[in-house]
Backbone as JSON Lines, residues from 0, in Angstrom:
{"i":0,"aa":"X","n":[132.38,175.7,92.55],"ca":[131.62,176.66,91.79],"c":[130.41,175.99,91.15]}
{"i":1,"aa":"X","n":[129.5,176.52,91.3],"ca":[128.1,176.5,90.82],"c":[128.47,176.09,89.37]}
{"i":2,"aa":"X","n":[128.39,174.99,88.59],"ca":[128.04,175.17,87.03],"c":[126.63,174.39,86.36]}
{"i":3,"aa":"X","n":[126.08,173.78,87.31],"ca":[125.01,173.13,86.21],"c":[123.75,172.84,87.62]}
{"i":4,"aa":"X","n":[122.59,173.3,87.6],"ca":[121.3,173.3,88.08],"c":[120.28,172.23,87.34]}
{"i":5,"aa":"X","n":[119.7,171.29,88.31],"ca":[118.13,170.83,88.03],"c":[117.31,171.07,88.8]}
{"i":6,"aa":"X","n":[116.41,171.34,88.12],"ca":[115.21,172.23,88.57],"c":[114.04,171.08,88.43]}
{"i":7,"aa":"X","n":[113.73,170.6,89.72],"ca":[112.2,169.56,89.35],"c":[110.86,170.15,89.57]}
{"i":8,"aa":"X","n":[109.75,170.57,88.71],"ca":[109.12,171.18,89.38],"c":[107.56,170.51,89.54]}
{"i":9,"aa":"X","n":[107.29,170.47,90.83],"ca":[106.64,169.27,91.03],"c":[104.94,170.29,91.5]}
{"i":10,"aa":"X","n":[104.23,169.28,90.72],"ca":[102.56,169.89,91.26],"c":[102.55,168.72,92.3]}
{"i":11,"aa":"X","n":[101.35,169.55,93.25],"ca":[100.68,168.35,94.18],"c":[99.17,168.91,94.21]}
{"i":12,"aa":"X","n":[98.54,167.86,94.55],"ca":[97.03,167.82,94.79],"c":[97.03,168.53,95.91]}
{"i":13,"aa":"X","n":[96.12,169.52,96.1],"ca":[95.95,170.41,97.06],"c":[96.34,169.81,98.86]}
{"i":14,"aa":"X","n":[95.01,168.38,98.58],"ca":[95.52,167.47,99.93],"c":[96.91,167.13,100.15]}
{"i":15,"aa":"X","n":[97.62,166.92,98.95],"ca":[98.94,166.37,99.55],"c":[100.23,167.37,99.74]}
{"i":16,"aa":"X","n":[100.29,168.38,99.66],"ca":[101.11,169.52,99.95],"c":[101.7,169.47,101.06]}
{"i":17,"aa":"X","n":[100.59,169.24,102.07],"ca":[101.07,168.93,103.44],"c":[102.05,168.38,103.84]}
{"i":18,"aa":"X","n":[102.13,167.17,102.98],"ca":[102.86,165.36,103.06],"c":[103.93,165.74,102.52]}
{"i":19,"aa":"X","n":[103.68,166.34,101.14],"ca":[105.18,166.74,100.54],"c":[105.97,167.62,101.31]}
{"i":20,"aa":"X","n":[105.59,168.05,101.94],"ca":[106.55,169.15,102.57],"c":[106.81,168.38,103.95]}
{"i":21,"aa":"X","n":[106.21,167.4,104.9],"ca":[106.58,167.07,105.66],"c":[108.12,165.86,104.99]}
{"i":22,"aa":"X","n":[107.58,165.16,104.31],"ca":[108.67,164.35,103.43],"c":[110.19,165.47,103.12]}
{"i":23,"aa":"X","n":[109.86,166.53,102.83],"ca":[111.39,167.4,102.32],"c":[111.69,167.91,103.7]}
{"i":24,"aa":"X","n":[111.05,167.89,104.67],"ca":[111.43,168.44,106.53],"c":[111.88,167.46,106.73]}
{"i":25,"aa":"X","n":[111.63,166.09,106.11],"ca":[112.44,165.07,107.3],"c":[112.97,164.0,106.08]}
{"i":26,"aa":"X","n":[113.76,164.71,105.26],"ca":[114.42,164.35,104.15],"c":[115.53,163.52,104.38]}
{"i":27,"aa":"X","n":[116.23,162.14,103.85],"ca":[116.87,161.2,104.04],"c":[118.41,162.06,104.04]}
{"i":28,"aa":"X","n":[118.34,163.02,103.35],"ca":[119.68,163.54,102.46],"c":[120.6,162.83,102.07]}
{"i":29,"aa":"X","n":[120.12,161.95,101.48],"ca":[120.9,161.45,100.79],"c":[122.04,161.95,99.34]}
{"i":30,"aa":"X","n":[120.96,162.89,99.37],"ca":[122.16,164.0,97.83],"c":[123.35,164.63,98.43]}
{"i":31,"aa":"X","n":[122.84,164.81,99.57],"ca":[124.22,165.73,100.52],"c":[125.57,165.22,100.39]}
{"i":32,"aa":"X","n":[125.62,164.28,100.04],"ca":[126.9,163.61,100.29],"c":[127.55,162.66,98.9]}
{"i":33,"aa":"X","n":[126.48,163.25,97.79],"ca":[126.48,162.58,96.61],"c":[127.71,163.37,95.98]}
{"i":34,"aa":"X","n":[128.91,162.8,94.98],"ca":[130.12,163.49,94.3],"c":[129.42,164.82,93.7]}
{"i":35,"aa":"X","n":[129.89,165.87,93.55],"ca":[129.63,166.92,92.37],"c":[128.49,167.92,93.35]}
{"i":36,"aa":"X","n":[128.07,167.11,94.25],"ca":[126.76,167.98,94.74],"c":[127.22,169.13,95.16]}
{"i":37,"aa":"X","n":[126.31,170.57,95.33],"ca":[127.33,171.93,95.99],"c":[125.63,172.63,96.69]}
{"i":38,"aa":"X","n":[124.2,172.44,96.32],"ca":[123.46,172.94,97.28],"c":[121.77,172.6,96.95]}
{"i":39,"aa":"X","n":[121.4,172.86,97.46],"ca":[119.9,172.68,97.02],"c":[119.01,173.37,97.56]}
{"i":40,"aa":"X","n":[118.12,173.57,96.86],"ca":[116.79,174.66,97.56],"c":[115.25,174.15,97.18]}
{"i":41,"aa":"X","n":[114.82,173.91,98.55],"ca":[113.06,174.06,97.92],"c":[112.25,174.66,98.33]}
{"i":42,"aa":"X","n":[111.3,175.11,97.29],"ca":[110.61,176.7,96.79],"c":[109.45,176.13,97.21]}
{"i":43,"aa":"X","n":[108.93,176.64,97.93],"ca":[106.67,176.36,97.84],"c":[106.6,177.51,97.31]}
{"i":44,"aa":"X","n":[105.5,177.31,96.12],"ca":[104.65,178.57,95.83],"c":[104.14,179.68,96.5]}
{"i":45,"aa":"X","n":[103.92,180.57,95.93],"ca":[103.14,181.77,96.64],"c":[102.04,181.81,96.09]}
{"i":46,"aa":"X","n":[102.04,181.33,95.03],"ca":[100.53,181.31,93.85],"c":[99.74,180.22,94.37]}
{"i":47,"aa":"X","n":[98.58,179.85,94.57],"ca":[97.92,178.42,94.35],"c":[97.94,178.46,93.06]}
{"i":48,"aa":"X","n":[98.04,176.99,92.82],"ca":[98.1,175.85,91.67],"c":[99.66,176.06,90.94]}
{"i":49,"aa":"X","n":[100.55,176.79,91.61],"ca":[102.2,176.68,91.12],"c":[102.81,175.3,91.14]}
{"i":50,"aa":"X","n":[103.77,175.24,90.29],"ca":[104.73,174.11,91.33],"c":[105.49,174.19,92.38]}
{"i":51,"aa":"X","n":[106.21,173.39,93.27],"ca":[106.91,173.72,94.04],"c":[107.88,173.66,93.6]}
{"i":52,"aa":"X","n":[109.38,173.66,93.52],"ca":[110.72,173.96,92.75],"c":[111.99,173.3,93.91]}
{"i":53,"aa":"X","n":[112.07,172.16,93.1],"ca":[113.31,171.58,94.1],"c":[114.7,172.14,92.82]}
{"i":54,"aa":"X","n":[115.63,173.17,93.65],"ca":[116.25,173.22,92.89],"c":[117.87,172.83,93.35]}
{"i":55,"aa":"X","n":[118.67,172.2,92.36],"ca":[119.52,171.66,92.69],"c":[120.76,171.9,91.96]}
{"i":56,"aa":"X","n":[122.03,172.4,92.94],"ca":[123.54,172.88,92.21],"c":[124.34,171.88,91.71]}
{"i":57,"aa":"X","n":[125.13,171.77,90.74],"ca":[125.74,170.85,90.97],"c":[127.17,171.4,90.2]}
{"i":58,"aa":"X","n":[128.64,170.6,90.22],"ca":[129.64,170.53,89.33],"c":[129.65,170.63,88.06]}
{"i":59,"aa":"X","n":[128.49,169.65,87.7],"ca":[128.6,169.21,86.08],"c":[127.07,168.76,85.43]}
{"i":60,"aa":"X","n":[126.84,168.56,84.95],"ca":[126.06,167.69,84.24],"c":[125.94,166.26,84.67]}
{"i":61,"aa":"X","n":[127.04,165.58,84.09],"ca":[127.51,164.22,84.58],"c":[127.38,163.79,86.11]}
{"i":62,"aa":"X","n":[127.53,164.92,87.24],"ca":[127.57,164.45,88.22],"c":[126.02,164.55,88.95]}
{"i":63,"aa":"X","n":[125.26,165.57,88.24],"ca":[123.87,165.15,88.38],"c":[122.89,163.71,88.14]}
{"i":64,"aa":"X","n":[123.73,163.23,86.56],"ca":[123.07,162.46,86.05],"c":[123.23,161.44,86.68]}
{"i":65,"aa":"X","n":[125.09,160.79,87.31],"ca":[124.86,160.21,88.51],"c":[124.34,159.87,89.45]}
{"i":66,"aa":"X","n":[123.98,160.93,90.02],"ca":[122.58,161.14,91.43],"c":[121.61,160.59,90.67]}
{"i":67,"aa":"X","n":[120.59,160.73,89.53],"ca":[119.09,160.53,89.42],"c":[119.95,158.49,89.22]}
{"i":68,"aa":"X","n":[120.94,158.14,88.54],"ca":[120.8,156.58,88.5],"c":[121.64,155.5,89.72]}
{"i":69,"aa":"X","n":[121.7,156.92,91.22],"ca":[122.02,155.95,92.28],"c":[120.95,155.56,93.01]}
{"i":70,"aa":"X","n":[122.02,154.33,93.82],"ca":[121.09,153.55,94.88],"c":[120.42,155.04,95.9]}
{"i":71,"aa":"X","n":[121.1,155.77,96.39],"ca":[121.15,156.97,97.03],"c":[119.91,157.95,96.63]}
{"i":72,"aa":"X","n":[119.76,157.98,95.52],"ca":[118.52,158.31,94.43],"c":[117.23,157.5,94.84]}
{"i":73,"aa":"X","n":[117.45,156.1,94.74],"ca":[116.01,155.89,95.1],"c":[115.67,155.8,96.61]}
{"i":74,"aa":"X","n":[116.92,155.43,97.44],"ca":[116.96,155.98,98.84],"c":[116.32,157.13,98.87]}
{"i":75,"aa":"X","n":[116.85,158.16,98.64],"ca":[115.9,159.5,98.67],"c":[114.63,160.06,98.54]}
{"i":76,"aa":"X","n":[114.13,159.57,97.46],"ca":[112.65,159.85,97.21],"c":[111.85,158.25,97.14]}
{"i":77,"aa":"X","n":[112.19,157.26,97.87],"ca":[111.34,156.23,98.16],"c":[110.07,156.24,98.7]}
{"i":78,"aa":"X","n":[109.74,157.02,99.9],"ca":[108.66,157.81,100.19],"c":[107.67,158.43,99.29]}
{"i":79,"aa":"X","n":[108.1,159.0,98.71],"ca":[107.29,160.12,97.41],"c":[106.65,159.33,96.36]}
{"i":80,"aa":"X","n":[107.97,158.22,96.3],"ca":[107.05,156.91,95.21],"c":[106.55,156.29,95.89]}
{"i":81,"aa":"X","n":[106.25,155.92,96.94],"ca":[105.34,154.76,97.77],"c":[104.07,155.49,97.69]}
{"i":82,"aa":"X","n":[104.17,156.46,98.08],"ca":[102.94,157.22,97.65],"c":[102.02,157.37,96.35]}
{"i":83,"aa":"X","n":[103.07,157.74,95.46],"ca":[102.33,157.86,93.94],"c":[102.02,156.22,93.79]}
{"i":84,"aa":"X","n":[102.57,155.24,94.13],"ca":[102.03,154.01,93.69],"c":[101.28,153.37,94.81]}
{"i":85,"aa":"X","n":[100.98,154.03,95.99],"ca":[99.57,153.47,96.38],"c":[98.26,154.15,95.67]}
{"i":86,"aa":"X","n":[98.6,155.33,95.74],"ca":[97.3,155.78,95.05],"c":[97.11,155.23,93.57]}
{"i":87,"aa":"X","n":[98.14,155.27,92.94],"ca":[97.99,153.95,91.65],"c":[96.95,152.5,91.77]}
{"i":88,"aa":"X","n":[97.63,151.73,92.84],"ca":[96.71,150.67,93.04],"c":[95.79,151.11,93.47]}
{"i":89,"aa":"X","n":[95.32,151.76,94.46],"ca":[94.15,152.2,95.07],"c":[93.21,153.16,93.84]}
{"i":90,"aa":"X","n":[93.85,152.82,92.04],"ca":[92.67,153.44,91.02],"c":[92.65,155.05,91.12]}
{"i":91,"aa":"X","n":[93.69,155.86,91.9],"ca":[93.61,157.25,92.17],"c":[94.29,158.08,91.66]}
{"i":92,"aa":"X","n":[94.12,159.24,91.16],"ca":[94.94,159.77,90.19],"c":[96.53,159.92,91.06]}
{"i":93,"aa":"X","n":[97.98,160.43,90.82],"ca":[99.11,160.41,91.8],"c":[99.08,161.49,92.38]}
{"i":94,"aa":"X","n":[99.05,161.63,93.87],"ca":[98.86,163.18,94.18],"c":[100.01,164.06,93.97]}
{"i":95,"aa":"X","n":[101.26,163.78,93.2],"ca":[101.76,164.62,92.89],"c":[102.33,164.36,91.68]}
{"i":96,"aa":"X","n":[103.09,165.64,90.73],"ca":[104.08,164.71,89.44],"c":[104.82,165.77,89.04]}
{"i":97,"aa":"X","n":[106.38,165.16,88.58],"ca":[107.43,165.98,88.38],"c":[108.08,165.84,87.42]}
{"i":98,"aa":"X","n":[108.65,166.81,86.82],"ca":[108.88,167.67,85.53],"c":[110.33,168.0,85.86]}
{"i":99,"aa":"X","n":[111.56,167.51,85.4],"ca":[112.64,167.76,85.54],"c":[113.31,168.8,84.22]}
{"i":100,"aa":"X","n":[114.1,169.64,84.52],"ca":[114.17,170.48,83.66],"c":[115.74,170.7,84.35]}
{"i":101,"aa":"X","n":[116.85,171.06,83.18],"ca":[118.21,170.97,83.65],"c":[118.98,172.08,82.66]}
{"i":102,"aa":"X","n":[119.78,172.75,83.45],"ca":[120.25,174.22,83.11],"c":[121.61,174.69,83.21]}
{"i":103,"aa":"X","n":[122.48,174.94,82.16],"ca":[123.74,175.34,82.65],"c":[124.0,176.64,83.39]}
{"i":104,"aa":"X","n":[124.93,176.75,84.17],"ca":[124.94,178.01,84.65],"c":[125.59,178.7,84.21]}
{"i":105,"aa":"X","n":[125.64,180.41,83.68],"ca":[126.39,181.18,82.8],"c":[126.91,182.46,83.24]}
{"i":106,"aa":"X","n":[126.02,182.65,84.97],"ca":[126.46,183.76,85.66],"c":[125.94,183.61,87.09]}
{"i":107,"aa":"X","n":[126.5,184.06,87.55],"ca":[126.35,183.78,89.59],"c":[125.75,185.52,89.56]}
């Protein structure tokens, strides 16, 4: 049963939308198989300048917080940071940045 959701909601620079979405098509999945996990969904906008919305089910609380401090965790989005930190060295603003926001669930 569904009890606890994080919701990351991530802007990207118009150019990099592309990238981000090719990165979540050919996603490591590494969460798939993480304890507590039960589903995940990601949202592209319909608006320009929205965020996109990775949203994520889980057991508990605890078993989320697990996922963001595993090896499996940075397995996962290693890509996404190689990115934000080339354009770092390369003096460029990060073409994307995310906003984690975490929610109990109170009704299906």
């Amino acid at each position: 049963m569904k009890k606890f959701a994080a919701i990351n909601y991530i802007h990207c620079a118009p150019e990099y939308q592309e990238r981000f979405e090719f990165l979540f098509g050919t996603r490591a999945k590494a969460i798939d198989t993480m304890p507590g996990f039960i589903d995940m969904h990601v949202l592209k906008p319909t608006k320009e300048g929205d965020p996109y919305l990775i949203v994520s089910y889980w057991e508990s609380e605890a078993t989320f917080k697990e996922w963001t401090k595993s090896e499996a965790f940075l397995k996962g989005h290693a890509r996404g940071f190689e990115d934000v930190a080339k354009a770092r060295e390369e003096g460029k603003p990060a073409p994307m940045s995310s906003v984690f926001k975490t929610y109990k669930i109170i009704a299906n």
